[in-house]
MARPAFI-217901 format. One line per field, with one value per residue (C-alpha): x, y, z. Coordinates in steps of 0.1 Angstrom, whole numbers. Layout:
BEGIN
px (X, ...) $
py (Y, ...) $
pz (Z, ...) $
end
This chain:
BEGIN
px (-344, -312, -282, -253, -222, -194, -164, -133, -111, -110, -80, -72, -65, -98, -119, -152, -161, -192, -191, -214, -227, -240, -251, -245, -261, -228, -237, -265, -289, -287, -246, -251, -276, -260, -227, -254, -260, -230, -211, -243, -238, -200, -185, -150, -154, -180, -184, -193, -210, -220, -190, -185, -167, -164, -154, -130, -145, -115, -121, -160, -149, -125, -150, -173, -148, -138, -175, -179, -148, -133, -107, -105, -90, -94, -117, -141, -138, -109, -128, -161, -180, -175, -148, -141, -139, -125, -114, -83, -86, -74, -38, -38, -15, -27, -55, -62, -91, -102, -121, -145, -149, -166, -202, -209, -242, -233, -216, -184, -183, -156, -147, -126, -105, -85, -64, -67, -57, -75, -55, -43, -73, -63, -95, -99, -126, -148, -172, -189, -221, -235, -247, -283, -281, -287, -263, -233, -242, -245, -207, -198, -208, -182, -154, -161, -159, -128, -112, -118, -102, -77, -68, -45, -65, -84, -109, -130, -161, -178, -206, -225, -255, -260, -289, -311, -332, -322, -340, -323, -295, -265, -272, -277, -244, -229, -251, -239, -203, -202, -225, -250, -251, -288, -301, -272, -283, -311, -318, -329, -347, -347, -354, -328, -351, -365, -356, -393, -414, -391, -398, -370, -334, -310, -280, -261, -228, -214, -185, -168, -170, -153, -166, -194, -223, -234, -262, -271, -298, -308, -306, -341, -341, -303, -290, -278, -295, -324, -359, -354, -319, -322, -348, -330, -295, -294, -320, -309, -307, -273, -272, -251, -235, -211, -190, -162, -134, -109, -75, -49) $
py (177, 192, 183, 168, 185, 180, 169, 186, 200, 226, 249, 225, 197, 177, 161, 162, 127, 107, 76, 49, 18, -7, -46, -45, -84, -93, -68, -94, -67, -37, -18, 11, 21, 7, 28, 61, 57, 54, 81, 106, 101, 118, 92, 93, 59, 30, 0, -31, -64, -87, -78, -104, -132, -160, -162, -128, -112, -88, -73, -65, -51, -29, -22, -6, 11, 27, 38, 54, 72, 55, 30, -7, -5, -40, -69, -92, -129, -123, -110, -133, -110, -75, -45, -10, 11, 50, 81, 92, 118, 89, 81, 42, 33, -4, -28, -65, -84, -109, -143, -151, -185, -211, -223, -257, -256, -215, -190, -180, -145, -115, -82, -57, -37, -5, 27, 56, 96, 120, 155, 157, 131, 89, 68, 29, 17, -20, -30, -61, -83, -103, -137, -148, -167, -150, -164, -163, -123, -119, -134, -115, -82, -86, -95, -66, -47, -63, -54, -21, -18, -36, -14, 12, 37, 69, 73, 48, 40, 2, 0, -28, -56, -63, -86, -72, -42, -16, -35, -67, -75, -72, -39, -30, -39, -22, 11, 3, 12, 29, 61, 45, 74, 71, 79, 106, 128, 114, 124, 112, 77, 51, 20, 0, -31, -37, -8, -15, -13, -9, -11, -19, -6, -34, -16, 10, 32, 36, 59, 60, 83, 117, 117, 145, 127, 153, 137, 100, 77, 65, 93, 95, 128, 132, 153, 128, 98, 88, 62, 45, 33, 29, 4, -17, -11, -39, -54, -30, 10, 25, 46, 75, 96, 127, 125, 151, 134, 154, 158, 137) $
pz (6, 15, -2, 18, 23, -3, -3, 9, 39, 64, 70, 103, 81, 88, 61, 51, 30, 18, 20, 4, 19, -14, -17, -57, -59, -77, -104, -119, -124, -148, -142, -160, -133, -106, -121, -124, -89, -76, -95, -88, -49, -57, -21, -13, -4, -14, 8, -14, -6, -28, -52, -81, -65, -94, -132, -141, -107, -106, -140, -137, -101, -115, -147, -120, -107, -136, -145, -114, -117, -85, -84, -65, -30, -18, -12, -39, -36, -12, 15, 7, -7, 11, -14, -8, -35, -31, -45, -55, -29, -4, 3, 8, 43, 43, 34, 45, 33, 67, 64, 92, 105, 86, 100, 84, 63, 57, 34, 41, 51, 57, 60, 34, 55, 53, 67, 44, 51, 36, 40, 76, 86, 94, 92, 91, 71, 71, 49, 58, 55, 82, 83, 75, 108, 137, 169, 135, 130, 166, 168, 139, 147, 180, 157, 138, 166, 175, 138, 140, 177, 164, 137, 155, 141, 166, 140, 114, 97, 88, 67, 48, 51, 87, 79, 103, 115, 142, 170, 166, 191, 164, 154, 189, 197, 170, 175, 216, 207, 175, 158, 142, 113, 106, 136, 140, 113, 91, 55, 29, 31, 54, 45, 23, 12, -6, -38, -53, -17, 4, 43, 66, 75, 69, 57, 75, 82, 117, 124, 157, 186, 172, 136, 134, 112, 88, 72, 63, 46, 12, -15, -27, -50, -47, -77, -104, -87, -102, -88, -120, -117, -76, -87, -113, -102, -75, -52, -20, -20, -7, 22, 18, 47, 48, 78, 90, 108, 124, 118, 135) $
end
């Protein structure tokens, strides 16, 4: 398998990044994995759901953080569930963590949100994880939709558990208006679930029109990134994609 690209800029100012799309199961399973994993897949940005939401769920946030050599953007229990994690190759403009309405009977779901530069590049960035319910994700994947339109941003990426495969009609809505990175450029793997057999796509990174996908898809014999520690880190594998956004 080819590597992806690294990291870094061109001499026009635009950036090349990888960014990580991970359901870390509230970090219940074994974090020194889940911490190899991440930190092998080198992202400028990781796109959390299922970070730790109850008792001290800030300081096991920024614990993982810290082992992955990253630092804690924005999101946890404030967002329901969805964080963003990055680099400190980003410059932070602004970050708002957004609750989604409440469906009786369900959990409470949101998005982390974001505006970061990166050199002479401007980028908003969601990380978000969709209802169980189907008509709720359906709804949910049009406010996301809305968020990122909303951002006052030309370029941006959202990533995260959509709860559903690419044929269902929330991820055709997303893949309608945004690059569904996957099917842009695949590498790697595929399927995200489940990390012991796993056999359908329920996680994924979009990028708006503009953003040349460079490669994206679970890093299955990524340098530094083990079968092992995809297995027992969490109970999803990440999808990881290397984008170049231009330069604003």
């Amino acid at each position: 398998m080819e590597p992806l690209p690294n990291s870094g800029t061109d001499a026009d100012g635009s950036a090349t990044l990888r960014v990580l799309s991970y359901n870390i199961r509230s970090m219940r399973d074994d974090t020194d994995a889940l911490a190899r994993v991440i930190r092998g897949c080198a992202p400028d940005l990781v796109l959390v759901q299922e970070a730790p939401r109850f008792f001290r769920w800030r300081k096991k946030l920024a614990r993982l953080a810290r082992a992955c050599d990253l630092v804690v953007l924005t999101g946890g229990a404030t967002a329901a569930g969805p964080a963003i994690l990055c680099s400190l190759r980003a410059s932070v403009e602004h970050t708002e963590d957004v609750l989604l309405p409440l469906t009786p009977g369900l959990h409470r779901r949101g998005f982390a949100t974001a505006v970061v530069r990166f050199a002479g590049t401007r980028l908003g960035v969601l990380s978000c994880h969709l209802s169980l319910q189907k008509d709720e994700r359906y709804e949910q994947g049009g406010m996301l939709l809305d968020r990122l339109a909303g951002m006052g941003v030309q370029h941006a990426v959202a990533g995260g558990d959509l709860n559903e495969r690419p044929d269902g009609p929330t991820f055709r809505r997303l893949a309608g208006r945004l690059t569904d990175c996957r099917t842009a450029a695949p590498w790697g793997g595929e399927h995200t679930w489940t990390p012991t057999g796993p056999y359908q796509r329920i996680d994924a990174v979009f990028a708006t029109k503009g953003i040349d996908v460079l490669g994206c898809g679970v890093p299955v014999g990524h340098p530094g990134v083990t079968e092992e520690d995809l297995r027992t880190a969490t109970d999803h594998l990440p999808v990881l994609a290397a984008l170049r956004v231009p330069a604003v």
